[in-house]
C-alpha positions, 0 to 999 in steps of 0.5 A: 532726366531731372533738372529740377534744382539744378544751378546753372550759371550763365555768363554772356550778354543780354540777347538770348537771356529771356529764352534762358530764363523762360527755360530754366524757369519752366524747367525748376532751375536756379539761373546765376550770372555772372559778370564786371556788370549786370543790367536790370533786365538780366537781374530781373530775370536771374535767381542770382547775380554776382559782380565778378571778373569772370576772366579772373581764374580764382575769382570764378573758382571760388564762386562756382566751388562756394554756389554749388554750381552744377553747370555753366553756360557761355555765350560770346566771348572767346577770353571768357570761355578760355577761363571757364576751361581753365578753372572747370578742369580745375574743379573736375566740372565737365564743360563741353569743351577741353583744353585740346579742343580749344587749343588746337581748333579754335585757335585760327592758325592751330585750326588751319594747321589741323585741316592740312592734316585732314586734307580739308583745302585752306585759304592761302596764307602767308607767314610773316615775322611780327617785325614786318618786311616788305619783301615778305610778301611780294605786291602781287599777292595784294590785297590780303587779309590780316587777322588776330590768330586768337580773336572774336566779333570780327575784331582786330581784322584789316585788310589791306592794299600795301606794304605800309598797311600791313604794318599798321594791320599787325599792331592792330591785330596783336591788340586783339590777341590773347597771345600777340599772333596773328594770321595773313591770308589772300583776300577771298572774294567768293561765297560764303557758308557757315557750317554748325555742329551739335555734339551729343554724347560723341555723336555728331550732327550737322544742325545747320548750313547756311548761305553767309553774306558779309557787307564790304561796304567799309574799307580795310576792316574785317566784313561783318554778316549782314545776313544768313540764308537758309537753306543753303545752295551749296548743301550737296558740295559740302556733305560730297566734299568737306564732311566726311573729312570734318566729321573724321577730324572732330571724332579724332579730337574726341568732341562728347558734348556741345556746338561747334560752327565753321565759316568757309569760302565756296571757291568755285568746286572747293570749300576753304574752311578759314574760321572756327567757333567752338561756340554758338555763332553771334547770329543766334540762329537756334531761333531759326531751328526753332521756328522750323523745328520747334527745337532749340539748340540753345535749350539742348545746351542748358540741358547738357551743361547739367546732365551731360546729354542734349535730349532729356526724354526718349526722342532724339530731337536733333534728329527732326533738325534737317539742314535743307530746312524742309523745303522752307526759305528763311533769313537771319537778317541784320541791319548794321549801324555806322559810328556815331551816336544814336539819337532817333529810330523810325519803322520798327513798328511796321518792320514787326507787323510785317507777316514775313517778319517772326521774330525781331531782335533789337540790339542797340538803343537811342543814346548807344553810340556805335565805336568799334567798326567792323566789329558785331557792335555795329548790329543794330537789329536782327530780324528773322523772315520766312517767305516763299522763295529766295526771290521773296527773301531778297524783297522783304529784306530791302522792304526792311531796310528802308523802312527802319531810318537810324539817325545821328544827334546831328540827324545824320543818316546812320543806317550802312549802305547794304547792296544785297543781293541773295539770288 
């Protein structure tokens, strides 16, 4: 299928745009973007750019109806996507996700409400007014975790120890909600996974399964991922136990096109799914399928925000993507940045001549300063590792960290504390 002509826009941040442009450029297609601001390293690899406000719904109508745009391409940011719906349906512009979808399974208490309907076991909640009691939730039941219903990034997320914290919790959590709700559920302490779907003209693939493990090291705010292990060791429990239920669920809601992960909890023998995306996840894993692979997810989402479908010739790449990753014993590995200003960066040079380390990708610079904490604006880099066991994983990974040192303009030691133990 031709898409040689095509315009595409693409609206997202700077990690994945080199392998956007290489593909679009390989394949003949006009790259837009769009965005408040666009850096020269975007602008150089783009065929247009435009300072707009996406989230302004006349604003990016009248772009895409004026550029003859023939697909769209969002990465990240969850009121970005909100509006792309809004105004794609609008214009009769198929995107991969509608309305429906979004409403009733991104949103975290929509989503959670959707898998009792499934039978699929939740994470318990609470429900609280926004006019906060104590007696609403007894002091056994402490700690618990407070979370923006609508939110990204691991942002607005608290957890916490006491009456008087949830308080706090639920103004900082409304902050972050596009619709001031917010969720308050047990705080788990088990293994993780993370679960990604591809969807392909109704047909539903399982792309990846992955073992997640979240740095606690910071008190009373959300975890964030330190890294992803592949395969994962709880790929029999949930294709036994979670998928024939998910799977029925996701066809009920009449998923044709696009990508879709779940972050879950491995509690004991049951998988408690407790965070939908209806987007690539900020790990950015396709690199990893596609070192494996030599199939990108990335690529077959440009391909089926143009034509409506993932595979342009009579292969059916999905199908060579297998979840137990051929045997083969990977990382998405990241190391996470304390507040403060970076001011000096040392081992990256020796990181990258590592001959475990594939592929490096670095995301904050001398002279950024980290605000947000825990949030993903704490990733520094991301480095992906392929070794011979999970033992070997677990040695590269603390090789790595104490090789790269990140200091503060008052020299002080930036890098976060990562006790990390994979095995």
């Amino acid at each position: 299928m031709e898409l040689k002509g095509k315009r595409l826009l693409y609206i997202g941040g700077s990690a994945s745009i080199n392998d956007i442009a290489y593909y679009t450029k390989s394949h003949g297609i006009k790259l837009l973007v769009a965005g408040k601001f666009i850096s020269q390293d975007i602008r150089s690899l783009t065929d247009e750019q435009y300072i707009i406000d996406v989230c302004d719904r006349e604003c990016l109508r009248k772009l895409l109806v004026e550029r003859a745009v023939d697909g769209i391409l969002v990465i990240g940011n969850e009121d970005i996507i909100t509006s792309v719906i809004d105004v794609a349906e609008s214009i009769g512009l198929d995107f991969y996700v509608k309305r429906d979808q979004w409403n009733e399974l991104q949103d975290k208490k929509n989503f959670k409400k959707n898998c009792i309907k499934y039978g699929i076991p939740i994470v318990e909640t609470y429900e609280l007014t926004s006019d906060f009691d104590s007696d609403q939730i007894p002091q056994s039941v402490y700690p618990v975790i407070l979370k923006p219903a609508d939110s990204c990034g691991s942002k607005g997320i608290s957890i916490c120890n006491s009456g008087d914290e949830l308080k706090q919790a639920i103004q900082k959590a409304k902050l972050y909600s596009r619709t001031n709700r917010f969720l308050c559920e047990k705080y788990m302490d088990c293994p993780e996974i993370t679960i990604k779907y591809l969807f392909d003209r109704g047909n539903i693939y399982v792309w990846e399964i992955n073992d997640r493990f979240v740095n606690r090291e910071q008190k009373n705010v959300g975890a964030i991922a330190d890294c992803t292990i592949y395969p994962s060791k709880h790929v029999k429990l949930y294709f036994e136990t979670m998928h024939p239920k998910m799977i029925k669920m996701l066809k009920d809601f009449n998923f044709y096109n696009g990508t879709m992960f779940i972050q879950a909890f491995v509690d004991g023998e049951v998988i408690r799914p407790y965070d939908p995306g209806i987007r690539f996840s900020g790990g950015l894993s396709y690199f990893i399928t596609k070192h494996v692979f030599d199939v990108n997810p990335l690529e077959l989402m440009i391909n089926t925000s143009l034509v409506g479908r993932m595979c342009l010739g009579d292969e059916n790449l999905i199908e060579r993507i297998s979840v137990d990753m051929n045997g083969r014993f990977l990382a998405n590995y990241s190391i996470l940045a304390k507040r403060g200003t970076i001011a000096e960066i040392e081992g990256l040079d020796r990181v990258a001549k590592m001959p475990e380390v594939f592929r490096m990708l670095q995301l904050l610079h001398v002279g950024d300063e980290v605000k947000m904490i825990g949030t993903l604006q704490q990733v520094f880099a991301r480095f992906h590792i392929e070794a011979k066991s999970r033992e070997e994983l677990n040695r590269v990974m603390n090789e790595v960290y104490n090789t790269i040192q990140l200091k503060g303009i008052d020299g002080e030691n930036m890098k976060l504390c990562q006790k990390i133990s994979i095995l």
